[in-house]
C-alpha positions as CSV (number, residue, x, y, z in Angstrom):
1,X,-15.5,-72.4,84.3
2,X,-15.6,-75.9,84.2
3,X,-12.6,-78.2,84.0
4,X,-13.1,-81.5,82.6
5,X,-16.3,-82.3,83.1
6,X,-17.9,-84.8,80.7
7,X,-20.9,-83.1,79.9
8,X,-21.0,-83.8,76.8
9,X,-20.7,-80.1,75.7
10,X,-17.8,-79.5,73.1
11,X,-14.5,-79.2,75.4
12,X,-11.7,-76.5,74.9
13,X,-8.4,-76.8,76.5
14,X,-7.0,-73.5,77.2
15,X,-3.3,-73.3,77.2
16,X,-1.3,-70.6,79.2
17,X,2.5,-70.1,80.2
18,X,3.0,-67.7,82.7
19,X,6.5,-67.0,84.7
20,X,6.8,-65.0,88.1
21,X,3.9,-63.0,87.1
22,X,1.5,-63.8,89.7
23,X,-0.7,-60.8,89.6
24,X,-0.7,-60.3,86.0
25,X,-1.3,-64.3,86.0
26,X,-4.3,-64.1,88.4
27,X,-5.9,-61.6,86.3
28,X,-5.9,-62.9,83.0
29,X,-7.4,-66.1,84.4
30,X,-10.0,-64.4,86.4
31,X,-10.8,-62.5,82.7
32,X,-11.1,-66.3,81.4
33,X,-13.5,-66.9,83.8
34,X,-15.6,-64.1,83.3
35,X,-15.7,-64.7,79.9
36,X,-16.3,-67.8,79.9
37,X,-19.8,-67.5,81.8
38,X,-21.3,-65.3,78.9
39,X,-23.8,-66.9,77.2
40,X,-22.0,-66.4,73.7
41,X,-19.3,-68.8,75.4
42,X,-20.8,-71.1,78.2
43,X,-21.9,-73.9,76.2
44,X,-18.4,-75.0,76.1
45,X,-16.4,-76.3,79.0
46,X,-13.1,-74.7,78.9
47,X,-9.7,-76.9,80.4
48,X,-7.2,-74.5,81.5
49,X,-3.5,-76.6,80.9
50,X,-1.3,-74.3,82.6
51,X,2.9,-74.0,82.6
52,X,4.6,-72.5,85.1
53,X,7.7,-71.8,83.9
54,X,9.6,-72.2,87.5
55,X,8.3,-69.4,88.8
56,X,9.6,-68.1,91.7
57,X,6.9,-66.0,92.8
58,X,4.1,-68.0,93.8
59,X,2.5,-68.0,90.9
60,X,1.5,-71.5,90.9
61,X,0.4,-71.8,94.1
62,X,-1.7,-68.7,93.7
63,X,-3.5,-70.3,91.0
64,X,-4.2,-73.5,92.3
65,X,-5.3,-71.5,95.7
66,X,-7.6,-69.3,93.2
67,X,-8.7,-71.5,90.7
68,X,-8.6,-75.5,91.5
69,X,-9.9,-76.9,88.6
70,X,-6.8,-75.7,86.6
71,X,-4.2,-78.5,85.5
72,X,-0.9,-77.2,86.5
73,X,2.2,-78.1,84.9
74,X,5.7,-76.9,86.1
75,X,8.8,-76.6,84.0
76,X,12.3,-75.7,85.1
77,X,12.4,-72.3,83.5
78,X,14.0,-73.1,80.0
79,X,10.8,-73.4,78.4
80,X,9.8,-70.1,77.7
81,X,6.3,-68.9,75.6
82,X,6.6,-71.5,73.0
83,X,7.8,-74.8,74.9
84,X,5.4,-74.0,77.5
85,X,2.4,-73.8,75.3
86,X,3.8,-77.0,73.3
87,X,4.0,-78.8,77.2
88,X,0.4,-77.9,77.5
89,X,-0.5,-78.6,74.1
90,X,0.9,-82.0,73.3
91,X,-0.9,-82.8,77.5
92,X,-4.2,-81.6,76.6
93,X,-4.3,-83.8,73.2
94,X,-4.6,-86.6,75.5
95,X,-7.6,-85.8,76.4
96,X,-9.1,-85.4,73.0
97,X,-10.7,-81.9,73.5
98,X,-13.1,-80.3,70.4
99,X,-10.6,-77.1,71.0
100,X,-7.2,-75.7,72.1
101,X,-7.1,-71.6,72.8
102,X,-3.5,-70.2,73.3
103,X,-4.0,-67.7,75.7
104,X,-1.6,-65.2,77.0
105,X,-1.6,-64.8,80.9
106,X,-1.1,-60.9,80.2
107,X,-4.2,-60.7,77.7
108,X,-7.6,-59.4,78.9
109,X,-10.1,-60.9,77.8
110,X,-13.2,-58.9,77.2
111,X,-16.5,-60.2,78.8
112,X,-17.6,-61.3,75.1
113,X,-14.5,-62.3,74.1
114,X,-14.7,-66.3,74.1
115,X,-18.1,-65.4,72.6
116,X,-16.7,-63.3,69.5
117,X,-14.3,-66.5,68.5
118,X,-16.5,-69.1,68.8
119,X,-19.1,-66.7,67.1
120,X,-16.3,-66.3,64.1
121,X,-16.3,-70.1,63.8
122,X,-19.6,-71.3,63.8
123,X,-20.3,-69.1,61.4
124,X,-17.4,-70.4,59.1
125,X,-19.5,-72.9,56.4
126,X,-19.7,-76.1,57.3
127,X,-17.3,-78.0,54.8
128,X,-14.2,-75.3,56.4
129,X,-15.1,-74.9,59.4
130,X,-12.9,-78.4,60.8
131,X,-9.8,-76.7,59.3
132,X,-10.4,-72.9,60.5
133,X,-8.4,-71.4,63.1
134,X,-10.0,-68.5,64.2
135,X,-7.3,-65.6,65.8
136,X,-8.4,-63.1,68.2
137,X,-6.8,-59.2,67.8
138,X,-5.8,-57.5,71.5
139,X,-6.0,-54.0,71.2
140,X,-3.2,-51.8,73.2
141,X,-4.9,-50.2,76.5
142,X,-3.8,-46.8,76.3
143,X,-4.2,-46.2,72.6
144,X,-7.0,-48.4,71.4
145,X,-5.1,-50.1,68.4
146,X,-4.3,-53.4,67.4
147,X,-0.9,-54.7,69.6
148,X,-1.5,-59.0,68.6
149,X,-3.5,-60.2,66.3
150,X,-3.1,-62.2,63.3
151,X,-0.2,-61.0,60.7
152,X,-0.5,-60.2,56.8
153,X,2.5,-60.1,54.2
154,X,2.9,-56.3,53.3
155,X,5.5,-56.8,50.8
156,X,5.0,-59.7,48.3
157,X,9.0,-59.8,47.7
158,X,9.2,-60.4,51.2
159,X,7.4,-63.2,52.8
160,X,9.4,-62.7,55.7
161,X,8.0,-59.3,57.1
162,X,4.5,-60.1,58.6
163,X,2.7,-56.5,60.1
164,X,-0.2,-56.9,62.2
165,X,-3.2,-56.4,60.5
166,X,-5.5,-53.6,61.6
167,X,-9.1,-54.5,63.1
168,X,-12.0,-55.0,61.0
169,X,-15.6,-55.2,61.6
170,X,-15.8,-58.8,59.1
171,X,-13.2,-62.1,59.8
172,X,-10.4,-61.4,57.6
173,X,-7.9,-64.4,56.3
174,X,-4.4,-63.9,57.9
175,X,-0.7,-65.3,57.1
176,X,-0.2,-65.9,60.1
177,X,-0.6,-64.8,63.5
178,X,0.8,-63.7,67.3
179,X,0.0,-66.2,69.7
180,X,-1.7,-63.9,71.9
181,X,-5.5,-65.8,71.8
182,X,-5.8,-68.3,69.0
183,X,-8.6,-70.7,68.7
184,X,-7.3,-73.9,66.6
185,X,-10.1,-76.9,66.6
186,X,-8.7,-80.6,66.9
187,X,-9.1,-80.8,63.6
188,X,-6.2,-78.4,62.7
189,X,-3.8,-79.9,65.8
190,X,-4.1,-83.6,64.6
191,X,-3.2,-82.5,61.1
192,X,-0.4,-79.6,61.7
193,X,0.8,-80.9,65.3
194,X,1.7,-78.8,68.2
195,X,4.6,-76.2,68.3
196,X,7.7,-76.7,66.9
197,X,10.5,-77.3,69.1
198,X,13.1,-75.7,66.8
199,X,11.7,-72.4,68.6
200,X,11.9,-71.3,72.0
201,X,9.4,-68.0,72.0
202,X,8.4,-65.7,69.2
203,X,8.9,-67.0,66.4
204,X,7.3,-70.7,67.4
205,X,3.7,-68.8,66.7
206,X,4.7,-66.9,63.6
207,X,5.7,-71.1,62.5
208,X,2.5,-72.4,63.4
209,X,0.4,-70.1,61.5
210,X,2.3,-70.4,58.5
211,X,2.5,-74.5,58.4
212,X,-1.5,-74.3,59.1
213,X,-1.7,-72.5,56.1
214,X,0.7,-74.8,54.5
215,X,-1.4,-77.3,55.3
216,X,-4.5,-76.2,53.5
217,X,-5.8,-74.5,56.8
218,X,-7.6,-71.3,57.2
219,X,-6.1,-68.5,59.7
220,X,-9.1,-66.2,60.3
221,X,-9.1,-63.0,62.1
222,X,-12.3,-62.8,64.1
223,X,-13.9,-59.0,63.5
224,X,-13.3,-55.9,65.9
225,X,-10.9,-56.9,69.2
226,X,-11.5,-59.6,72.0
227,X,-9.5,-57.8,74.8
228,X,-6.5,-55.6,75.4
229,X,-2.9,-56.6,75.9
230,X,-0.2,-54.0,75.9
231,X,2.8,-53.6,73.4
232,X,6.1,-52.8,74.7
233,X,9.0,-51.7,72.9
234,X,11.9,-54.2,72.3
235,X,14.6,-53.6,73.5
236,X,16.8,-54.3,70.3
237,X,14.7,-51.5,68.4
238,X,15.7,-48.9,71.3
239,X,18.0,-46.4,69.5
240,X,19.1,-44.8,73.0
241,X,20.6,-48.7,74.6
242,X,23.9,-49.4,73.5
243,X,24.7,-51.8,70.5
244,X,26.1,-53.9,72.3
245,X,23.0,-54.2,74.5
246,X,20.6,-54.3,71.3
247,X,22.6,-57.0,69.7
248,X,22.5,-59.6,73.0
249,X,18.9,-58.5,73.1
250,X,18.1,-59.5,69.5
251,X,20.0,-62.5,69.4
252,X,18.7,-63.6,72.8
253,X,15.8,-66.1,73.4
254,X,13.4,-63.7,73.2
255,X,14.7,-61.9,70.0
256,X,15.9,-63.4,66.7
257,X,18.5,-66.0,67.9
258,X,20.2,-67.0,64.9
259,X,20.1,-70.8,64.8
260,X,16.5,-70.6,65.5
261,X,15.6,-67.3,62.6
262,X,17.7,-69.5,60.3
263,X,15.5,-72.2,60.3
264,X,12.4,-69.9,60.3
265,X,14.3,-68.3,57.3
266,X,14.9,-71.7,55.3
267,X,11.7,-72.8,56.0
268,X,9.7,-70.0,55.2
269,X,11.5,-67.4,53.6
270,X,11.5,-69.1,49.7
271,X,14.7,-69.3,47.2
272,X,16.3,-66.0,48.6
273,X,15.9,-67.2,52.1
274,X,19.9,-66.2,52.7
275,X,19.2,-62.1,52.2
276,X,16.2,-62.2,54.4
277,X,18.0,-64.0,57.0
278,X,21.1,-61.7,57.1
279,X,18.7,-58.4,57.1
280,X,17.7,-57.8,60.5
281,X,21.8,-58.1,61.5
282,X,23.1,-55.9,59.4
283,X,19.9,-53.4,59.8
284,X,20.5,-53.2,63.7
285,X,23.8,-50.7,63.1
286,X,21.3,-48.2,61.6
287,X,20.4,-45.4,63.2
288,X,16.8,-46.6,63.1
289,X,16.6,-49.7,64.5
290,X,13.5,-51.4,62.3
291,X,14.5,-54.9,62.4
292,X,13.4,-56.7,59.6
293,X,10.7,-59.2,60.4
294,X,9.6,-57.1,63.5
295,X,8.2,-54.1,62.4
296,X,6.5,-51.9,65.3
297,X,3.5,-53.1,63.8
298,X,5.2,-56.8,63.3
299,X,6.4,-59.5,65.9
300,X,5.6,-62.9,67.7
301,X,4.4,-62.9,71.3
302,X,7.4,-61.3,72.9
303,X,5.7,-61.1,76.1
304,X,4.1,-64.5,76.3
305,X,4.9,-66.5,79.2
306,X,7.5,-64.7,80.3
């Protein structure tokens, strides 16, 4: 994997947030590497921009021991998933690379899977291909399915509720899209910009898929999976926690906290943007606690970063 070598090869900066992790850290990079040696993959040199979120773990220093060609940033562990990856965004713009990859640290990459995006792209026709972001699905390890991936709109009424779409052997157009593994070419990041720091974590992906298509971009779901990365159950949507323990969990950093969903609701959610907005509060007294918005199916990268 080589870091910033100018080789003249197109250059892709790959931008991960990781937080007292370290093992789970060390193996998603060493996936990166792997993958990034396959022939599908290795004409590009690949840049990993790294934030460490104030980790207290080592997991810095285990990187830099492991692999020292990585840029490491450090934050001071308010960032979380989304203003790490706009740290390492708006650093690796200085530097002009043909590419950006979001990149979860907990994300396995399969040994083809750099190959299978860039694959996706370069077969995009030439007069789209600038303004295509290509999205990589992660299937769950233990059942095989979809967890991330890019998102679809299942209810017309609602452009609110974005479900995961299930894998397909053909790239399929998306809404949007987790910001598990996202390919987004310079192209796209000098006309929609980095991450929006209205958002802290989940929703800040769910944003930038939806202003790329704003945009007159193309989100592209590239076909079949390009690794696994498991899907947890939050905490807000446990019907045996307390409410009162839901309710900090969904309006906490890494749920729907309601400054932040109400400017994902005005800005996305059309002229009835008030209704959508007040759903998943009132919904989380139900028995069954589907949030609107985060369908088990549904959901920004709850467990990037962090």
């Amino acid at each position: 994997m080589e870091v910033g070598a100018d080789t003249g090869r197109p250059r892709c900066a790959v931008l991960v947030a990781c937080r007292d992790r370290r093992e789970t850290t060390l193996e998603g990079l060493a996936a990166l590497e792997v993958a990034a040696r396959h022939p599908g993959a290795s004409d590009v040199d690949w840049q990993v921009v790294l934030v460490d979120d104030d980790s207290r773990d080592g997991t810095a220093e285990a990187v830099a021991r492991r692999f020292p060609a990585a840029r490491i940033l450090r934050g001071d562990g308010t960032l979380y998933w989304n203003g790490a990856t706009r740290l390492a965004f708006e650093t690796a713009q200085r530097e002009d690379p043909d590419f950006f990859l979001w990149l979860n640290d907990d994300l396995r990459l399969d040994p083809d899977g750099l190959a299978r995006l860039l694959s996706t792209w370069r077969e995009i026709p030439a007069d789209r291909r600038a303004r295509t972001v290509v999205v990589g699905a992660a299937r769950d390890p233990s059942t095989g399915k979809v967890s991330y991936g890019g998102v679809g709109r299942p209810r017309a009424w609602d452009p609110l509720r974005l479900a995961v779409l299930p894998e397909s052997d053909r790239p399929v157009r998306c809404a949007s899209f987790n910001g598990n593994c996202v390919l987004i070419p310079r192209e796209v990041a000098a006309l929609v910009g980095t991450n929006d720091p209205a958002f802290r974590h989940g929703l800040g992906d769910f944003d930038y898929g939806l202003r790329c298509a704003r945009a007159g971009c193309d989100p592209v779901v590239s076909p079949g999976t390009v690794g696994t990365c498991r899907r947890g159950l939050p905490p807000w949507r446990d019907a045996d926690l307390p409410l009162a323990r839901r309710w900090a969990a969904l309006a906490s950093a890494k749920g729907l906290p309601i400054r932040e969903w109400g400017t994902f609701a005005r800005r996305h959610g059309g002229l009835f943007w008030p209704l959508f907005f007040v759903a998943p509060y009132l919904t989380l007294a139900r028995s069954g606690p589907v949030v609107h918005g985060r369908d088990t199916s549904a959901g920004g990268a709850e467990s990037a970063g962090r």
